[in-house]
TITIMI-104315 format. One record per residue: residue in one letter; x, y, z of N, C-alpha, C in turn; residue number from 1. Coordinates in pm, 1 decimal, m for minus. Layout:
<rs>
- residu; n_east; n_north; n_up; ca_east; ca_north; ca_up; c_east; c_north; c_up; num
- a; X; Y; Z; X; Y; Z; X; Y; Z; NUM $
...
</rs>
This chain:
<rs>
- residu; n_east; n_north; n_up; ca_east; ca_north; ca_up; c_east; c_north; c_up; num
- x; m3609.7; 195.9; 2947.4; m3525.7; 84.2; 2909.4; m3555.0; 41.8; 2766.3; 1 $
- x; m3716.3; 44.3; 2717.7; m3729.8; 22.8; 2588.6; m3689.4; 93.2; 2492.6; 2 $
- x; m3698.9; 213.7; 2562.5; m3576.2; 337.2; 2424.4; m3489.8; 326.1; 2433.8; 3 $
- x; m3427.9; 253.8; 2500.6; m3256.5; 225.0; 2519.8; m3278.2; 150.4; 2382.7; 4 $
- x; m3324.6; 26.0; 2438.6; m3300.7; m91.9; 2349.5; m3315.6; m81.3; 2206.3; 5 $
- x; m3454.7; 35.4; 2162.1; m3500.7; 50.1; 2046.6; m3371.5; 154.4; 1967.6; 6 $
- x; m3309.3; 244.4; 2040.5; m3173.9; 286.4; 2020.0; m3096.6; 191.3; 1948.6; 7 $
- x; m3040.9; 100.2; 2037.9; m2977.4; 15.9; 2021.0; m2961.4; m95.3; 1901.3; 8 $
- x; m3097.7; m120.1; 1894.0; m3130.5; m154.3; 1756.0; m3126.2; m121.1; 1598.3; 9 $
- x; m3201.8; 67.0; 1663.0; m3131.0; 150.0; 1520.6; m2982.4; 180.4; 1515.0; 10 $
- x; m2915.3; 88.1; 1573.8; m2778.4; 97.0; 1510.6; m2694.7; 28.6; 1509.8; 11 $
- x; m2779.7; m69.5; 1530.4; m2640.8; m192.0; 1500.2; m2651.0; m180.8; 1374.6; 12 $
- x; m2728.5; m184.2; 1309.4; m2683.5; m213.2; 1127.6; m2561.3; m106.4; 1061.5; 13 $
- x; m2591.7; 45.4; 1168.8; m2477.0; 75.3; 1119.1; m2342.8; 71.4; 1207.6; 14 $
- x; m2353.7; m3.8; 1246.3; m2212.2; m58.3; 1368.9; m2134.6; m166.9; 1296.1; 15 $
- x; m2248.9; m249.4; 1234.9; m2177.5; m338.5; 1145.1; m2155.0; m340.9; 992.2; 16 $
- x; m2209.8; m207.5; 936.0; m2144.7; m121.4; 835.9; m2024.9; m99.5; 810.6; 17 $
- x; m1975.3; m27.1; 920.1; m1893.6; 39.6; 1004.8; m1733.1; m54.9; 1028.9; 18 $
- x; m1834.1; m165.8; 1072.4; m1732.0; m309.2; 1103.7; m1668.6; m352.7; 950.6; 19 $
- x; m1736.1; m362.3; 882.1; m1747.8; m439.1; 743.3; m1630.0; m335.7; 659.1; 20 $
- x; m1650.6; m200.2; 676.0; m1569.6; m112.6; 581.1; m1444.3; m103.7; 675.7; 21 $
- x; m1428.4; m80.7; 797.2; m1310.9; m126.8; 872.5; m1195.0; m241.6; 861.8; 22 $
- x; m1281.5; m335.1; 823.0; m1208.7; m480.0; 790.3; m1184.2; m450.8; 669.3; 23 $
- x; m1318.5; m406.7; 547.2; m1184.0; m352.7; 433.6; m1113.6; m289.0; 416.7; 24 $
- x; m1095.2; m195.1; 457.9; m1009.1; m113.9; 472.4; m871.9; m125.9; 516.3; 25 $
- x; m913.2; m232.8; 614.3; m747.5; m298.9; 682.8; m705.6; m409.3; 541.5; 26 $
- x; m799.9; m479.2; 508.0; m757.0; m579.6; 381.2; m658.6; m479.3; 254.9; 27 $
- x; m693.4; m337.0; 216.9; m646.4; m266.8; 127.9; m496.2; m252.2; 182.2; 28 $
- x; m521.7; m214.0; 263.2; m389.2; m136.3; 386.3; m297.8; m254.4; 366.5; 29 $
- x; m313.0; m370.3; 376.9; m200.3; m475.4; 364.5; m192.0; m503.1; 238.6; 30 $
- x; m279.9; m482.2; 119.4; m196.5; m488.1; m7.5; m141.5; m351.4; m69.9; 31 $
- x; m203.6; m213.5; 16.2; m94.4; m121.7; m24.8; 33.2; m139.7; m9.2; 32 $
- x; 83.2; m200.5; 157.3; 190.1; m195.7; 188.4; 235.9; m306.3; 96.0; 33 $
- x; 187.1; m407.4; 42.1; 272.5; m462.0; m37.0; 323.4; m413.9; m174.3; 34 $
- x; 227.3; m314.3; m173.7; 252.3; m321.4; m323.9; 381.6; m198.8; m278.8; 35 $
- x; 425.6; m109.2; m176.1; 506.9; m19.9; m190.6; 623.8; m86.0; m180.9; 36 $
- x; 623.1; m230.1; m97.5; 772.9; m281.1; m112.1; 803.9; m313.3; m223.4; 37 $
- x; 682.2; m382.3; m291.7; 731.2; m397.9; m436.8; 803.8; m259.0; m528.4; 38 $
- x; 749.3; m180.6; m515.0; 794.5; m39.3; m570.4; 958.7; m9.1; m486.8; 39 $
- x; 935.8; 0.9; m372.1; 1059.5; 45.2; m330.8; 1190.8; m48.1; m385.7; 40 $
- x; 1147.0; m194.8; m421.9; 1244.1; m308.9; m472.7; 1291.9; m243.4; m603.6; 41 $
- x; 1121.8; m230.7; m666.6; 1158.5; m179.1; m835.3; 1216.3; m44.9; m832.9; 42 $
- x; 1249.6; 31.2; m733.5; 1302.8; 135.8; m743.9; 1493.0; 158.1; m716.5; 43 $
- x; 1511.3; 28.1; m676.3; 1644.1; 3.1; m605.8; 1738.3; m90.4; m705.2; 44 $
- x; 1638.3; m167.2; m780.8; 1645.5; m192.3; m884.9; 1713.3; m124.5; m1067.1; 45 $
- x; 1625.6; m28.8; m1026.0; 1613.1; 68.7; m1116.1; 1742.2; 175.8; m1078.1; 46 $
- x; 1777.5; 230.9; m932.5; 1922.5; 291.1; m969.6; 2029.3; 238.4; m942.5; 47 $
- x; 2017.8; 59.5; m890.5; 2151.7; 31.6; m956.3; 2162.3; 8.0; m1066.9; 48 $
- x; 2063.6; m32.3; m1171.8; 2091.0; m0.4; m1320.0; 2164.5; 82.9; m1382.1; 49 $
- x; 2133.6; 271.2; m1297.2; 2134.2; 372.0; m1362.5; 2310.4; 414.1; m1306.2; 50 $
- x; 2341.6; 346.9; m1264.0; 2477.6; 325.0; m1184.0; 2551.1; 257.6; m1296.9; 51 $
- x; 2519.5; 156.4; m1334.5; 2555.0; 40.3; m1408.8; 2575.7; 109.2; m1556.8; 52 $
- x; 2454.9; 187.5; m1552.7; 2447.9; 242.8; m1733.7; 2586.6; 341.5; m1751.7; 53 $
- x; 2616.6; 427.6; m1610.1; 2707.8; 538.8; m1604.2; 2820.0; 490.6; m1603.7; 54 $
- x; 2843.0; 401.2; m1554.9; 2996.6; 332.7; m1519.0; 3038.8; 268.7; m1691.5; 55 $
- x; 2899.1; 204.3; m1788.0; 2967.0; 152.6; m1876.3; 2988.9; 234.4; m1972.3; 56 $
- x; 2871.7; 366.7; m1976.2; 2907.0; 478.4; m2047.5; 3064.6; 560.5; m2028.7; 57 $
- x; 3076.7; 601.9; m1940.7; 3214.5; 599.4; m1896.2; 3339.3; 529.4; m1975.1; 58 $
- x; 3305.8; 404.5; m1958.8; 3421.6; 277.0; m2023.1; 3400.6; 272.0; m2122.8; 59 $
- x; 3291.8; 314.5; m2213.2; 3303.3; 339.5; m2377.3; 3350.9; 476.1; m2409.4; 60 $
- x; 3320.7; 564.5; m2344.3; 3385.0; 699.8; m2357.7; 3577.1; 666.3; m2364.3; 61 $
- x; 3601.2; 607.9; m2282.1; 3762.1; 631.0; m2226.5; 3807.7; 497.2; m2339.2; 62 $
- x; 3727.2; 397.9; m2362.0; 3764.0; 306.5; m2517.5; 3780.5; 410.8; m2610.0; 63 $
- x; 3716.5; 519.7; m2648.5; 3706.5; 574.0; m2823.2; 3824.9; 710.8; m2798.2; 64 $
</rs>
């Protein structure tokens, strides 16, 4: 039972290592995902611009 326990002992420190990089890891994970909506925004962003640029290129072409 005492080698159980003495087991038990050598590892909680790394159980709560373990715990500690888990929880950061989840903390990263929710500002990756933020940061991809941000990207996917700036990206939706970015081709209705490229929509916008074609359509007025267009309307200066058919002006000259």
């Amino acid at each position: 039972m005492q080698a159980m326990a003495s087991s038990i002992c050598l590892l909680l420190p790394k159980v709560g290592k373990i715990s500690s990089l888990a929880a950061e890891l989840g903390r990263v994970n929710a500002k990756e995902e933020g940061m991809l909506v941000v990207c996917r925004d700036l990206l939706n962003t970015i081709s209705a611009l490229q929509v916008t640029e074609c359509s007025l290129r267009t309307q200066v072409t058919q002006l000259q």
